[in-house]
MARGU-532909 format. One line per 2 residues: number of its first residue (from 1); their letters; for each residue x, y, z of N, C-alpha, C. Coordinates in pm, whole numbers, plus 50000, padded with zeros to 5 digits. Layout:
! MARGU-532909
NUM	A	X:Y:Z:X:Y:Z:X:Y:Z  ...
***
This chain:
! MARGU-532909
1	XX	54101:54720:37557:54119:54792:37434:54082:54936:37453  54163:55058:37381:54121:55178:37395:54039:55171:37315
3	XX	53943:55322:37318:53873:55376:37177:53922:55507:37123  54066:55548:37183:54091:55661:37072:54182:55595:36955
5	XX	54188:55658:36852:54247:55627:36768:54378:55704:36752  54521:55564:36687:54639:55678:36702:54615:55762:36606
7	XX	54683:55881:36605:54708:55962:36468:54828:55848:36378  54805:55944:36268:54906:55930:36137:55031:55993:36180
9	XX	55126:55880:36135:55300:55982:36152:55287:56120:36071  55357:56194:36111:55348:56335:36021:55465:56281:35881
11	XX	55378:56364:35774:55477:56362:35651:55555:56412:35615  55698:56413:35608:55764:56457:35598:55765:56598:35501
13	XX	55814:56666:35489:55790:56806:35337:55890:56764:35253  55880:56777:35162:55947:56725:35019:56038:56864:34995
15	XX	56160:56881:34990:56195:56966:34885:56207:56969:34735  56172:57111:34681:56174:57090:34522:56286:57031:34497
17	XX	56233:56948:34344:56321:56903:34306:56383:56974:34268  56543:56954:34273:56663:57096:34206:56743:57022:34108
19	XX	56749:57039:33991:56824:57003:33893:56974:56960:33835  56957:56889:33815:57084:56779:33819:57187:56881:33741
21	XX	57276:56904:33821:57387:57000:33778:57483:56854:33685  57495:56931:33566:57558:56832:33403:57698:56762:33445
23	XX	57668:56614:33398:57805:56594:33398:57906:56625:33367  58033:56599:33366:58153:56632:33268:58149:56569:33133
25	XX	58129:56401:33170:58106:56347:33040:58065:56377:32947  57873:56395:32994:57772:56483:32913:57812:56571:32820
27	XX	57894:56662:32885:57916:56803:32851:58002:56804:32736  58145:56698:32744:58225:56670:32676:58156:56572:32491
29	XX	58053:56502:32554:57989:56400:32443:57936:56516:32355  57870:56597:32404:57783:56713:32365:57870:56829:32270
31	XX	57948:56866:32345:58044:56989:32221:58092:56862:32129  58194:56734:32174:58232:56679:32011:58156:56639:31924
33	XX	58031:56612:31977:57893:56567:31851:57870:56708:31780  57830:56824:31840:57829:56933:31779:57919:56980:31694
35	XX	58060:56962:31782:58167:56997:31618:58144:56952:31544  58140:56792:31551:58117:56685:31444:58035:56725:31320
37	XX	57923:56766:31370:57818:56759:31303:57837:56923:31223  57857:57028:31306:57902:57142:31223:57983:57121:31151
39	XX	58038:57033:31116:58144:56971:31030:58124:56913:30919  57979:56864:30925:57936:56744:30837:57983:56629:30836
41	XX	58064:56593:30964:58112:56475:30919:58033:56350:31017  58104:56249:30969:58004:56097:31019:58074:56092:31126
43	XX	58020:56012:31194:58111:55912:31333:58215:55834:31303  58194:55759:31139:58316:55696:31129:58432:55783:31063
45	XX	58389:55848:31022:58492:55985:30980:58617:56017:31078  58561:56059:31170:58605:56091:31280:58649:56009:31363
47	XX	58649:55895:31402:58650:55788:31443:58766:55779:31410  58795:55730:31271:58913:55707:31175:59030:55789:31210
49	XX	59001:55931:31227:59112:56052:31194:59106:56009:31335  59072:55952:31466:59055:55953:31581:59146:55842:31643
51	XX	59143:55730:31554:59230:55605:31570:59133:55593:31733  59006:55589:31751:58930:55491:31826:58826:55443:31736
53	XX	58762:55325:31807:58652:55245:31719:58504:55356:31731  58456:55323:31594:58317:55412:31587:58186:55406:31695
55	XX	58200:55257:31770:58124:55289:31861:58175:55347:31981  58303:55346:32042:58373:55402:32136:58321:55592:32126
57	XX	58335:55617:31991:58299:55758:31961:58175:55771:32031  58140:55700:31927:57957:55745:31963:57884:55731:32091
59	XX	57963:55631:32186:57969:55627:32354:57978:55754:32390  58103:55787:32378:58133:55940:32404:58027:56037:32388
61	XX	58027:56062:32287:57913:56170:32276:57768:56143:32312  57754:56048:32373:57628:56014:32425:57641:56012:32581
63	XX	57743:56071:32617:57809:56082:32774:57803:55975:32855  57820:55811:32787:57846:55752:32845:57947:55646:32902
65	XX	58046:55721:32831:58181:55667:32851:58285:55802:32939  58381:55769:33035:58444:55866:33097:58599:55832:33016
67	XX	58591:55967:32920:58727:55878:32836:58858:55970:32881  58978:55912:32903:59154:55921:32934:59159:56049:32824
69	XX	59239:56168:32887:59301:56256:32818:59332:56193:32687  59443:56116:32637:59474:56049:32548:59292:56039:32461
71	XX	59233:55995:32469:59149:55986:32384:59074:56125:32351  59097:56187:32429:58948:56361:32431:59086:56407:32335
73	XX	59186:56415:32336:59280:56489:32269:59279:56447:32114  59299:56296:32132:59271:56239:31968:59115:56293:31890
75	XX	58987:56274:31996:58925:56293:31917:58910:56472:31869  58978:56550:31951:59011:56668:31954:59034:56721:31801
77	XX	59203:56673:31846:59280:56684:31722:59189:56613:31572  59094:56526:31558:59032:56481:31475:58965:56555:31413
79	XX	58898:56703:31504:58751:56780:31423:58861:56911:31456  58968:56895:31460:59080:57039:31400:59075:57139:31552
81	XX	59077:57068:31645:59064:57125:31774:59177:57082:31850  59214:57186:31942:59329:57103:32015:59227:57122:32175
83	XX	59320:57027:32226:59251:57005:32366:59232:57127:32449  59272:57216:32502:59265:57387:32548:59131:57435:32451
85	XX	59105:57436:32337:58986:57437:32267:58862:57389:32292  58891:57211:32326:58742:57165:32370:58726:57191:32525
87	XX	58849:57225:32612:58840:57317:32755:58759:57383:32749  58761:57497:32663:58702:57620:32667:58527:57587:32631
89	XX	58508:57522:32511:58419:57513:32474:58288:57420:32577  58383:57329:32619:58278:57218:32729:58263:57342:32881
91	XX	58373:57471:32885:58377:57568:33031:58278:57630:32997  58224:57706:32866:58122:57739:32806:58002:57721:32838
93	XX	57973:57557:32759:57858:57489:32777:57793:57443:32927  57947:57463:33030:57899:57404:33155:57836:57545:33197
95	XX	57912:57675:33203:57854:57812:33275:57693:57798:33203  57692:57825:33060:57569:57837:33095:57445:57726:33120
97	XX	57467:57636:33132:57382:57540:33189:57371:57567:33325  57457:57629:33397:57504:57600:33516:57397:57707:33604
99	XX	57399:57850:33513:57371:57913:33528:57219:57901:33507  57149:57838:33426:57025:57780:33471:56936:57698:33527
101	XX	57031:57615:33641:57017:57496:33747:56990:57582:33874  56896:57631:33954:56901:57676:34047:56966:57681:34150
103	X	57025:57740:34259:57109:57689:34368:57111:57721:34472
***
């Protein structure tokens, strides 16, 4: 038997954590809840003028559904937006988030 003792493996260095650059989904759930709501209107409101079901909506805006053109357009057209509109508005919300995620 020896008597030196092994060392410890060395520990690796951690890099900072760097911040989860936003989904699309997210981003998308996020401006139609906001129209929505600058709107005053409900989920089933919208829903309705949307011809999808009220929880399908409310998936959405909780960024956890990845929804088909066909649907971002309906619910679009629902809060008086056309699709080039919620483009702009989700290109918006992504720069400046984007712009405060380090890189």
């Amino acid at each position: 038997m020896s008597d030196h003792a092994t060392s410890p493996a060395p520990v690796p260095l951690r890099r900072p954590a760097r911040a989860r650059e936003p989904l699309w989904r997210d981003l998308v759930g996020e401006v139609l809840r906001r129209e929505r709501l600058a709107q005053g209107r409900t989920l089933k409101e919208v829903a309705e003028a949307a011809r999808i079901s009220m929880p399908y909506l409310s998936e959405l805006e909780r960024g956890r559904k990845e929804a088909s053109s066909e649907v971002l357009a309906a619910a679009a057209r629902a809060l008086g937006l056309g699709l080039g509109d919620l483009l702009i508005r989700v290109h918006s919300l992504l720069a400046a988030r984007s712009a405060s995620v380090p890189g």
